[in-house]
N, C-alpha and C positions, 0 to 999 in steps of 0.2 A: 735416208736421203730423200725419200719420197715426201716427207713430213716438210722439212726446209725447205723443197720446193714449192710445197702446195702454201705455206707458212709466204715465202718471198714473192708469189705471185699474189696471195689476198693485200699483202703489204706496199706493193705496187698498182694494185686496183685502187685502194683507197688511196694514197696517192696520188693516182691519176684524176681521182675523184674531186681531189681537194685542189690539183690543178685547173679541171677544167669549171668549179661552181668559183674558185675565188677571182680567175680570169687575171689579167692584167692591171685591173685597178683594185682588186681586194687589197686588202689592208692584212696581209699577213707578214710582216715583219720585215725582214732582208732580203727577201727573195723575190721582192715588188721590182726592185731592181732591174734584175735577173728577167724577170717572166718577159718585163714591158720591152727587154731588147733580146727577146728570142726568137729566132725566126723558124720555129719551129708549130707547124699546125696542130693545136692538142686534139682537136679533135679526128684526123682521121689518125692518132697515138693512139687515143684511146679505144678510137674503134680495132686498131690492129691487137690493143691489150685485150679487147673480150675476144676477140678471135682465138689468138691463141690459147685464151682459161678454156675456152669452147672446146677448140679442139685435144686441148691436155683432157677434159673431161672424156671426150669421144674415147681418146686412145686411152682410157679404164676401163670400157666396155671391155667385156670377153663376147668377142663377135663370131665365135666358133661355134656357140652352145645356146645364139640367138634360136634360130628357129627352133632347136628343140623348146625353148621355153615358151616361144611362140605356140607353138604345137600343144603345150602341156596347158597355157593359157585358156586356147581355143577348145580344147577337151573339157577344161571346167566350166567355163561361162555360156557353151555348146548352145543352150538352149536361149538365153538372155542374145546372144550375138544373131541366133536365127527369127528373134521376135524385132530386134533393129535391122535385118537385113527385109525382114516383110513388112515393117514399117516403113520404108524409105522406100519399098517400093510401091505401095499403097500412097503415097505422097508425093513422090515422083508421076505417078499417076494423075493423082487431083490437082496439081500444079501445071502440069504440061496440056491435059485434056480439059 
């Protein structure tokens, strides 16, 4: 079920895509009609369509098991994350002083 949906939301993006680059005088067939007497704004549509792909994205996070991976991140790259935390403040430095 998960597949259909992820399937009917790229098919609605593109879609939306071809709504808002063809506009009301594109030349795309029977639907010039249609678009030039709709009084519907595509574009805060399509702004509400990535919202929602955004937020279907978000809600696939497993936000349980964030910080642990954070954590296990931060244990690996340990030493590269403490040579950008002494660089930005050595530059923080030369920029404010």
């Amino acid at each position: 079920m998960r597949r259909i949906f992820g399937l009917l939301s790229i098919l609605s993006a593109g879609l939306g895509l071809f709504l808002l680059l063809a506009g009301p005088d594109g030349s795309s067939g029977t639907g010039t009609a249609a678009m030039q007497s709709a009084p519907v704004a595509y574009g805060g549509w399509a702004a509400g369509l990535c919202m929602g792909l955004c937020l279907a994205w978000l809600s696939g996070v497993n936000w349980s098991e964030l910080p642990q991976r954070v954590y296990g991140w931060l244990r690996v790259q340990g030493r590269r994350v403490a040579w950008m935390l002494l660089a930005g403040a050595f530059l923080g430095v030369l920029i404010y002083f």
